[in-house]
C-alpha positions as YAML, in Angstrom:
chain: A
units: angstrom
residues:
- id: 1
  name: UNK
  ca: [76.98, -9.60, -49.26]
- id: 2
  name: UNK
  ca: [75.78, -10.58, -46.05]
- id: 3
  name: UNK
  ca: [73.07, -8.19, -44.37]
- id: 4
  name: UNK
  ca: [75.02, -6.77, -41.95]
- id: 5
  name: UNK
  ca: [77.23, -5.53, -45.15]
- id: 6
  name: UNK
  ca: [74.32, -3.96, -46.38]
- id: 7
  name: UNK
  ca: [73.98, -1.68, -44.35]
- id: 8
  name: UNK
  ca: [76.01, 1.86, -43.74]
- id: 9
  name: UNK
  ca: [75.39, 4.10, -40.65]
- id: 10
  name: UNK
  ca: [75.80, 7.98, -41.34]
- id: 11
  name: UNK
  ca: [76.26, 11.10, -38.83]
- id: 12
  name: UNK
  ca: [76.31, 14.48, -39.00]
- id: 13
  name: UNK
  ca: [78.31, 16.57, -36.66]
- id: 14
  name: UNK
  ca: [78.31, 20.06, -35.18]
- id: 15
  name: UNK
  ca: [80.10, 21.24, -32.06]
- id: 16
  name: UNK
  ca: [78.50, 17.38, -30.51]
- id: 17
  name: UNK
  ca: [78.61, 16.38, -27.12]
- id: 18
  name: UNK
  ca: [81.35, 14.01, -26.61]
- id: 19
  name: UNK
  ca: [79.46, 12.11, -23.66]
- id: 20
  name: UNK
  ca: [76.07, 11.88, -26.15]
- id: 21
  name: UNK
  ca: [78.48, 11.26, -29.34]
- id: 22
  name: UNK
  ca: [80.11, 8.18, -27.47]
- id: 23
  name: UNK
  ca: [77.18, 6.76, -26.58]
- id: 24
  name: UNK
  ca: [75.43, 7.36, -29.77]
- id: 25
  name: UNK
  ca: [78.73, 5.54, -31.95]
- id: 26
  name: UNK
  ca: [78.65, 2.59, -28.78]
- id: 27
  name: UNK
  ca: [74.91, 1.91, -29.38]
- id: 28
  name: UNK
  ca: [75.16, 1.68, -33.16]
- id: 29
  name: UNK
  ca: [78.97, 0.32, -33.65]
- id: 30
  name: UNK
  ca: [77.64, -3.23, -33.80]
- id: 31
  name: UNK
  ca: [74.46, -2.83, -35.77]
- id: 32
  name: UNK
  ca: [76.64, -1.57, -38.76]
- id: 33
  name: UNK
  ca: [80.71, -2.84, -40.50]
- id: 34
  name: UNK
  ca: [80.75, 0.83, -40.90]
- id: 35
  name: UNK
  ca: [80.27, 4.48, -39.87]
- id: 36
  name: UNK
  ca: [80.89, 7.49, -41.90]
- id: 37
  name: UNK
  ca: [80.70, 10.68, -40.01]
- id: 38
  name: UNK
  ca: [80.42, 14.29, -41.51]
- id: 39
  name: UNK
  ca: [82.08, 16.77, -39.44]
- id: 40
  name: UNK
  ca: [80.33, 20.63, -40.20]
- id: 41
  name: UNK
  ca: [83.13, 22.77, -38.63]
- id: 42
  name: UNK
  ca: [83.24, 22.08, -35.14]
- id: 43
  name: UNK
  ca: [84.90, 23.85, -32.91]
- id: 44
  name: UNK
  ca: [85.81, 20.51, -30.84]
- id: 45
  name: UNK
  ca: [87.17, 18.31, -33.99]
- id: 46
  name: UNK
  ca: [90.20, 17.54, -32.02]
- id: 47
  name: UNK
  ca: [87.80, 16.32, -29.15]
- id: 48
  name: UNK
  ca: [85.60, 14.34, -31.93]
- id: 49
  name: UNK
  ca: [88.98, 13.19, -33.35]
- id: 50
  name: UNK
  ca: [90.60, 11.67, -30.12]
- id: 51
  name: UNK
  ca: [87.21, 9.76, -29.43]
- id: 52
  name: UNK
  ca: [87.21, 8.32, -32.98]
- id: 53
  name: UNK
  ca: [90.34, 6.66, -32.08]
- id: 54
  name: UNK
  ca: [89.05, 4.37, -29.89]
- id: 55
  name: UNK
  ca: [86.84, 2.68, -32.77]
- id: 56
  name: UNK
  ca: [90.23, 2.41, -35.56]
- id: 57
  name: UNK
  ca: [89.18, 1.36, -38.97]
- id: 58
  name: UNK
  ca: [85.02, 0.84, -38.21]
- id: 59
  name: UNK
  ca: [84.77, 4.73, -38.83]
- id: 60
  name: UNK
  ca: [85.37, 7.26, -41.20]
- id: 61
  name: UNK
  ca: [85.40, 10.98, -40.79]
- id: 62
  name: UNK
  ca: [84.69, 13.40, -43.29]
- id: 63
  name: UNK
  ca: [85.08, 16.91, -42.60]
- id: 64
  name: UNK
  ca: [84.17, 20.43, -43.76]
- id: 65
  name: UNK
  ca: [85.71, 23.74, -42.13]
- id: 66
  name: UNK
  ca: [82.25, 25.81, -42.20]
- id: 67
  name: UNK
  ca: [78.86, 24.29, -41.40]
- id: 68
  name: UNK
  ca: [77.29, 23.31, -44.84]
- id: 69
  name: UNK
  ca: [74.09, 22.28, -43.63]
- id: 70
  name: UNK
  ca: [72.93, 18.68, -42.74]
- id: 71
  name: UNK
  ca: [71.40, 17.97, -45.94]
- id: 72
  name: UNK
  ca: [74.92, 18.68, -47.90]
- id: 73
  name: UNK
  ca: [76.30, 16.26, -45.09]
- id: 74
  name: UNK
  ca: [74.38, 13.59, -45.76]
- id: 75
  name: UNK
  ca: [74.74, 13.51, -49.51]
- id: 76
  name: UNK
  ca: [78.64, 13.19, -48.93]
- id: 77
  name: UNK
  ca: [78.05, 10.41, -46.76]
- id: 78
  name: UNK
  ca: [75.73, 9.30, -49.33]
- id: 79
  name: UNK
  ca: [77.93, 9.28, -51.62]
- id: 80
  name: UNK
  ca: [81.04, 7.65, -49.89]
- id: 81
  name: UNK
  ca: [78.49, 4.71, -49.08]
- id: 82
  name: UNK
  ca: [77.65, 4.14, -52.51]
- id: 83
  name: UNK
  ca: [80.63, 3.69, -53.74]
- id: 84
  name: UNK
  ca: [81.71, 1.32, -51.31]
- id: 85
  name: UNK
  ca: [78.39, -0.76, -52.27]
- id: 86
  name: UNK
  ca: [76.44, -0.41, -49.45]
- id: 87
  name: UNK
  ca: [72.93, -0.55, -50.31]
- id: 88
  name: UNK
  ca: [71.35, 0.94, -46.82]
- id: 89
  name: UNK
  ca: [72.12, 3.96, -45.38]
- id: 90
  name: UNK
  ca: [70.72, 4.26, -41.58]
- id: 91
  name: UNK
  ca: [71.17, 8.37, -41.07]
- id: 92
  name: UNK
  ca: [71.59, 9.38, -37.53]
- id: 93
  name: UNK
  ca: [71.73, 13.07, -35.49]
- id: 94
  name: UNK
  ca: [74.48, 13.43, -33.17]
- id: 95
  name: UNK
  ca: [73.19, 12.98, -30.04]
- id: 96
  name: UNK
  ca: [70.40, 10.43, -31.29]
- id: 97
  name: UNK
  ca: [71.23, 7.05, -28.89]
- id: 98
  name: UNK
  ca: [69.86, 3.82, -31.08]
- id: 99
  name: UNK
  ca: [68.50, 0.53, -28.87]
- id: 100
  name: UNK
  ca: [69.68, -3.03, -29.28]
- id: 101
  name: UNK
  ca: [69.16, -4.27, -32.73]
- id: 102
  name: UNK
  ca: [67.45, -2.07, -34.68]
- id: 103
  name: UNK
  ca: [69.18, -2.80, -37.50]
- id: 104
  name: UNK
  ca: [68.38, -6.15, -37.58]
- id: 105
  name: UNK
  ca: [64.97, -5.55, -37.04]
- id: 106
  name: UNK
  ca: [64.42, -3.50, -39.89]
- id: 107
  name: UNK
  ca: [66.35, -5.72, -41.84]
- id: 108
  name: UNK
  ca: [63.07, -8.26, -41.88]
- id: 109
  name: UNK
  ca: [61.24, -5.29, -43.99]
- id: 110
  name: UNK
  ca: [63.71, -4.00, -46.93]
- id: 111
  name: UNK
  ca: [61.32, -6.41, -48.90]
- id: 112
  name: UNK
  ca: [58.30, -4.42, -48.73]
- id: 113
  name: UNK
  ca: [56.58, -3.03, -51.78]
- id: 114
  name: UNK
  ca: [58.10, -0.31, -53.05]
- id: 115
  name: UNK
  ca: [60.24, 0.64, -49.78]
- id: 116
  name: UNK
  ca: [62.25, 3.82, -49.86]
- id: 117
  name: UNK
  ca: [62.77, 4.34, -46.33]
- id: 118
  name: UNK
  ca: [62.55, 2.63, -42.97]
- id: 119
  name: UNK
  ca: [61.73, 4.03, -39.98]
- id: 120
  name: UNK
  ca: [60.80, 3.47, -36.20]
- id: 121
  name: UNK
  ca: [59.34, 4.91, -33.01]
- id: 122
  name: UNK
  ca: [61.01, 6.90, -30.73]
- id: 123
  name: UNK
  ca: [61.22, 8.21, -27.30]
- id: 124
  name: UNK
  ca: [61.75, 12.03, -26.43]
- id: 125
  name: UNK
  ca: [64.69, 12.56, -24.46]
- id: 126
  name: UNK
  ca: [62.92, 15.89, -23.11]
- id: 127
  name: UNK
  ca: [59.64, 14.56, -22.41]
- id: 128
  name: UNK
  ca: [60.25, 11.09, -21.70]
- id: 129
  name: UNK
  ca: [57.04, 9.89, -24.25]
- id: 130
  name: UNK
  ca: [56.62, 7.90, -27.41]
- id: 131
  name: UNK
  ca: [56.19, 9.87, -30.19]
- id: 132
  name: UNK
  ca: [53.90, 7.94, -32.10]
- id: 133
  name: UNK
  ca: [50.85, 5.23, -31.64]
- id: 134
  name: UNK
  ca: [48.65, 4.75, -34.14]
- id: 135
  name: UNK
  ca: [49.88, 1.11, -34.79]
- id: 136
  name: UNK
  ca: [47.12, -0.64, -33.52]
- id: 137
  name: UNK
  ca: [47.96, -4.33, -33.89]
- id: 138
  name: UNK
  ca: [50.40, -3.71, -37.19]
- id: 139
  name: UNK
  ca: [53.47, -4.88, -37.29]
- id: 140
  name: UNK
  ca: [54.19, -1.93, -39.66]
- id: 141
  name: UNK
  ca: [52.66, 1.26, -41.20]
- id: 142
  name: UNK
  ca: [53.11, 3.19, -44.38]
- id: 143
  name: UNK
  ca: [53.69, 6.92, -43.09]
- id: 144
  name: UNK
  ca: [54.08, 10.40, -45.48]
- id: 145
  name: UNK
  ca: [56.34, 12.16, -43.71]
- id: 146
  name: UNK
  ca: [59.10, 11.10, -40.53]
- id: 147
  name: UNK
  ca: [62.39, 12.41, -38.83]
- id: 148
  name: UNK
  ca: [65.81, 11.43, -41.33]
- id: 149
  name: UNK
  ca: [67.44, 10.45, -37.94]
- id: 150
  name: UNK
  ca: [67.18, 6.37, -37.14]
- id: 151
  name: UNK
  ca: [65.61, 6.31, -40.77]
- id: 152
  name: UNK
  ca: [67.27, 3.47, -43.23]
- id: 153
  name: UNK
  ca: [66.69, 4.64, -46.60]
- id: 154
  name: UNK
  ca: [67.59, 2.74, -49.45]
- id: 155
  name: UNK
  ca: [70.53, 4.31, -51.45]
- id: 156
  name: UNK
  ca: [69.89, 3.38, -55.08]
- id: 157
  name: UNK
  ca: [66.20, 5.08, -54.80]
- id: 158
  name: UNK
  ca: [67.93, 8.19, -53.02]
- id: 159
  name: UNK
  ca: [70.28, 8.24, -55.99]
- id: 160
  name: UNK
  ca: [67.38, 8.18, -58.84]
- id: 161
  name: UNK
  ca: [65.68, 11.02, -56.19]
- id: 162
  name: UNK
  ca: [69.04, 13.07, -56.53]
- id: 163
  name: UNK
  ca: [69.73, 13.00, -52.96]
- id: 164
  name: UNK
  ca: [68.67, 15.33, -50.15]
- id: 165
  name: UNK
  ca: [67.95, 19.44, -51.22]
- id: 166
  name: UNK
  ca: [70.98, 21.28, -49.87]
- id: 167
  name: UNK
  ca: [69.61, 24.62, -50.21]
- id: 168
  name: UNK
  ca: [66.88, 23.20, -47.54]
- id: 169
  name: UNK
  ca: [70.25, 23.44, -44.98]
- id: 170
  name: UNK
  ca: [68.74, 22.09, -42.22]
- id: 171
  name: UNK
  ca: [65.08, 21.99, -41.46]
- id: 172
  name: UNK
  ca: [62.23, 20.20, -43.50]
- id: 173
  name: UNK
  ca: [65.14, 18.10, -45.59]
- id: 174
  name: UNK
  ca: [63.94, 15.03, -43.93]
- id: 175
  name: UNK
  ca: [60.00, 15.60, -44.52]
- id: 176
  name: UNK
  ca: [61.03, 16.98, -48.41]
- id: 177
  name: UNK
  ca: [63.11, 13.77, -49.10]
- id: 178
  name: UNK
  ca: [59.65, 11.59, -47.65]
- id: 179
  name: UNK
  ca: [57.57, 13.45, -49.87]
- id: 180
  name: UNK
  ca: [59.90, 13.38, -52.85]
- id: 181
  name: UNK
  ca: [59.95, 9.79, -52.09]
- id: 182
  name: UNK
  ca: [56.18, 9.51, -52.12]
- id: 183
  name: UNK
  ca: [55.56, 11.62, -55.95]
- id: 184
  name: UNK
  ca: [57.95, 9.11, -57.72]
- id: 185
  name: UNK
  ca: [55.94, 6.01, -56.47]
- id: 186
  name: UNK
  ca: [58.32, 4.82, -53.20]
- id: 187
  name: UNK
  ca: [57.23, 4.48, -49.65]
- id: 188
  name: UNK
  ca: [57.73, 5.29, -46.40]
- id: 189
  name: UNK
  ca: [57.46, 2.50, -43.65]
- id: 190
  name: UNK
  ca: [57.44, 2.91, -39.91]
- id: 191
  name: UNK
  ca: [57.83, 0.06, -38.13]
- id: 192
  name: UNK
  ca: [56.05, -0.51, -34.70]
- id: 193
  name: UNK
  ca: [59.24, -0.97, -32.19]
- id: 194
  name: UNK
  ca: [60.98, 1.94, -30.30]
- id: 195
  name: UNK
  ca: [64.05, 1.90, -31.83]
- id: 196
  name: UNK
  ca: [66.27, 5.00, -30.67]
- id: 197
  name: UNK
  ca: [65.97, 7.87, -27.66]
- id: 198
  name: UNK
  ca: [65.61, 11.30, -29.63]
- id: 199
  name: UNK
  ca: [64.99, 14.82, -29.16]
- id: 200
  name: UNK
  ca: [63.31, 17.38, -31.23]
- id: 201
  name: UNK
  ca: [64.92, 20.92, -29.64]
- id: 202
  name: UNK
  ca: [63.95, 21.75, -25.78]
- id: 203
  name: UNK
  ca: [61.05, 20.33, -26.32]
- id: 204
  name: UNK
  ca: [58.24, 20.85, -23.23]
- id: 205
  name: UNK
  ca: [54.59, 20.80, -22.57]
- id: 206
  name: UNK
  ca: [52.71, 23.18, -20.74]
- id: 207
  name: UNK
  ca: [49.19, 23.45, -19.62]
- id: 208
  name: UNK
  ca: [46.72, 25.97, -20.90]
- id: 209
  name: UNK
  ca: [43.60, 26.30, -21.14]
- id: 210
  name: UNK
  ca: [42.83, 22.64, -19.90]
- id: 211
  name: UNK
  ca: [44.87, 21.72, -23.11]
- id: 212
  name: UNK
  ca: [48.83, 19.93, -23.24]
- id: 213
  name: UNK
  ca: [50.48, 22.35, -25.96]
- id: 214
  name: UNK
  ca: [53.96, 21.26, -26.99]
- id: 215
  name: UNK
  ca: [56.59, 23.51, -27.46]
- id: 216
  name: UNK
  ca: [60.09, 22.84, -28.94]
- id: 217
  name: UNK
  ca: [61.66, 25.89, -27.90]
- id: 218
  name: UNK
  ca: [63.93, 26.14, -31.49]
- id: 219
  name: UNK
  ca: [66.45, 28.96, -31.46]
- id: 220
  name: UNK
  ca: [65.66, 32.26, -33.34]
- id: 221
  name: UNK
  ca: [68.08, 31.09, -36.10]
- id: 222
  name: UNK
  ca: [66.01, 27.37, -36.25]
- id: 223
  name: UNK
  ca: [62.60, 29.36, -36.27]
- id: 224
  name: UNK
  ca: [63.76, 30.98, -39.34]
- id: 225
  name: UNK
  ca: [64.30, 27.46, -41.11]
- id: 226
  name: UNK
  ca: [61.57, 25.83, -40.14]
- id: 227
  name: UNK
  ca: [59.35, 28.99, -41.47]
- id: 228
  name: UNK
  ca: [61.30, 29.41, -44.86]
- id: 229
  name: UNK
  ca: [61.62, 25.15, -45.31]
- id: 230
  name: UNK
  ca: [58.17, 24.47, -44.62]
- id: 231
  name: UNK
  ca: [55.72, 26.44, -46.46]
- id: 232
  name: UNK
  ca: [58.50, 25.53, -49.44]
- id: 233
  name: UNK
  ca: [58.25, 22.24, -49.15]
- id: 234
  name: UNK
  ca: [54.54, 21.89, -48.47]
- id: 235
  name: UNK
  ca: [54.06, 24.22, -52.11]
- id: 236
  name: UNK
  ca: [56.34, 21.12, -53.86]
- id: 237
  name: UNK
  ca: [53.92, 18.46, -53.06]
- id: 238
  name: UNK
  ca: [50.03, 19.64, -53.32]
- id: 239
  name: UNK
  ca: [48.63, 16.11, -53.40]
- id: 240
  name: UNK
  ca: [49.69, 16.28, -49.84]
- id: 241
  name: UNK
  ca: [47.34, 16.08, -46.96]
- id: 242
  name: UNK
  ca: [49.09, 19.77, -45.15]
- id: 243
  name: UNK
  ca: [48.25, 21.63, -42.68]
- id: 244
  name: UNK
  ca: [46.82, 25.08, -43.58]
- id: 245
  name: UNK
  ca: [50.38, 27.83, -43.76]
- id: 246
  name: UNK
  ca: [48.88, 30.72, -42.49]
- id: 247
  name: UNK
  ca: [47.17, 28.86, -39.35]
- id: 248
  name: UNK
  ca: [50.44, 26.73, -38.77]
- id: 249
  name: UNK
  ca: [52.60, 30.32, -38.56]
- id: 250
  name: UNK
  ca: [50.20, 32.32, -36.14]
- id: 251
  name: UNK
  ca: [50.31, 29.20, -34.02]
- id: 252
  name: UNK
  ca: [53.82, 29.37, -33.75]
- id: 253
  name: UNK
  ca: [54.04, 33.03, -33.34]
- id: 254
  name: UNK
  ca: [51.49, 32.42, -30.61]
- id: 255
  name: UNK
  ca: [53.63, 29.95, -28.51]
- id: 256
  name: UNK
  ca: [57.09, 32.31, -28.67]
- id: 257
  name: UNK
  ca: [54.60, 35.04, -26.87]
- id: 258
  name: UNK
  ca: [53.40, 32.97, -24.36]
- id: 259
  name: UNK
  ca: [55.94, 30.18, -23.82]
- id: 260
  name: UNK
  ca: [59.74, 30.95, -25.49]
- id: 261
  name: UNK
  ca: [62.58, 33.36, -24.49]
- id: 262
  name: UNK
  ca: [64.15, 35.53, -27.20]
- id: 263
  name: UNK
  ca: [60.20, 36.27, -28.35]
- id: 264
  name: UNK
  ca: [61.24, 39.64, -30.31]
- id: 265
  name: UNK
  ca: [64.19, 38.16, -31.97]
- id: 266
  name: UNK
  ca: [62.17, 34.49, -32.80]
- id: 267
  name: UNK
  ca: [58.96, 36.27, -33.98]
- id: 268
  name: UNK
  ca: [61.62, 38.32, -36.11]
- id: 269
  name: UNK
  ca: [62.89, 34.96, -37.71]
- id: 270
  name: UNK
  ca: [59.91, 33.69, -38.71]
- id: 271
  name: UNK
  ca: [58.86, 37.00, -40.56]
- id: 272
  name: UNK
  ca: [61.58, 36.45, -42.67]
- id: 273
  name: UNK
  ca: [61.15, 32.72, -42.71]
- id: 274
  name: UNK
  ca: [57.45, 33.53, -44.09]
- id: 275
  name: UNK
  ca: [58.76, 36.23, -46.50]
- id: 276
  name: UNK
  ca: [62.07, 34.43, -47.93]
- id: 277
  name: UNK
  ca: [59.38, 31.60, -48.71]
- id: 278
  name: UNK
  ca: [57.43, 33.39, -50.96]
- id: 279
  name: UNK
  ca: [60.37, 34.62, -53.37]
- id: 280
  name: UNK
  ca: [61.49, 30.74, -54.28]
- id: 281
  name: UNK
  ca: [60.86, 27.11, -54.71]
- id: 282
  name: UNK
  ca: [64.18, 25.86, -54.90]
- id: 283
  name: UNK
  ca: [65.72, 22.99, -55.49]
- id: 284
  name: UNK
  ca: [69.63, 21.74, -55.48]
- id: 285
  name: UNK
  ca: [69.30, 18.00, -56.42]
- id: 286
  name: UNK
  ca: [71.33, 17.90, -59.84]
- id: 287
  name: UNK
  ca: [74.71, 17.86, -58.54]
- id: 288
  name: UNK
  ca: [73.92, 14.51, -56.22]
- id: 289
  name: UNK
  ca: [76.64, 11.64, -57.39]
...
């Protein structure tokens, strides 16, 4: 198997912009033989469909007529890539647009000790920064906990792991499947190159106080996510270096009051986030391959 043939390239769908979804499959078309795409009930699948025709047999599109959540998504694509022997799976968001070669560059680190998952630098779309610099002169870092989109994680450990937690849905899957990574002895690598333009919701700063506070602006129904997914996922791994829950929540609540629309409705979401949280630690691995 050549490396190229190693390596799968999965996306998840919902309601996409065509423009960003083009560019997205043009940037990463020749860093992978294939590209499996999970559709989560769009409302413009024709529009995704009559795109996909331009790229014939490179892609393949799975599709689901309700939204199932991006972690259910990516365990079908998973799946498909598995059993067509691929070995790598680089997972990508929608509107996520790769640079030249990333593939190939983290193709010179699948060899590291114990690697579970690859991952890279990014730039903001919103804000226009890099996201992280603590690199110093390293050609490479071992990380806890990074974004699943322009991650490469290694398929056969993500199989042992029992894939991602569907009942997560959406938010916290990708720090969950890190730390799950991390308590059965595999690591997370970040590799010092800006691999892919991102964007983490409406994400802005604003001045206070002689301080830059970053706000992502998350819709009410994201807020409520976030809340619920985090404080589960921090109780599942205690030998983790986490923020305090309590602390984290009030700051949150604190930036919807002075910085977000919808404040009643958001500061509504994360109450039941917080509450929802304390009533379960679940987990849906078992039914992964």
């Amino acid at each position: 198997m050549n490396s190229q043939r190693k390596v799968a390239a999965g996306i998840v769908l919902y309601n996409p912009s065509i423009d960003r979804l083009k560019k997205n499959i043009d940037a990463v078309v020749s860093q992978s033989e294939r590209i499996i795409l999970f559709d989560n009930g769009s409302d413009n699948i024709e529009e995704i469909e009559e795109l996909l025709k331009l790229y014939g047999h490179t892609i393949i599109l799975l599709k689901s007529s309700e939204n199932t959540g991006i972690a259910h998504a990516l365990n079908k694509i998973a799946e498909l890539a598995l059993r067509k022997n691929y070995e790598w799976l680089l997972t990508l968001d929608q509107d996520t647009v790769l640079k030249p070669n990333l593939v190939k560059k983290y193709l010179k680190y699948i060899n590291l000790p114990y690697v579970g998952q690859l991952c890279c630098d990014f730039v903001d779309r919103n804000t226009g920064k890099r996201e992280y610099n603590n690199f110093g002169n390293s050609e490479y870092k071992e990380i806890d906990k990074w974004i699943t989109s322009g991650s490469l994680i290694n398929l056969n450990i993500l199989k042992i792991l029992g894939g991602f937690d569907e009942d997560l849905f959406i938010d916290y899957v990708d720090f969950d499947i890190c730390f799950a990574m991390r308590k059965n002895g595999f690591k997370n690598y970040i590799i010092n190159t800006v691999g892919m333009i991102h964007e983490i919701g409406s994400r802005k700063e604003y001045k206070f106080m002689f301080k830059n506070i970053d706000v992502m602006n998350h819709s009410a129904f994201r807020h409520f996510y976030i809340t619920r997914n985090q404080i589960i996922v921090y109780k599942r791994y205690p030998n983790e270096s986490l923020p305090n829950m309590n602390l984290l929540q009030l700051k949150t609540i604190i930036k919807i009051i002075l910085f977000e629309n919808n404040k009643i409705s958001k500061i509504r979401a994360v109450n039941r986030g917080f509450l929802q949280s304390r009533s379960t630690l679940f987990n849906n691995r078992k039914d992964f391959l």
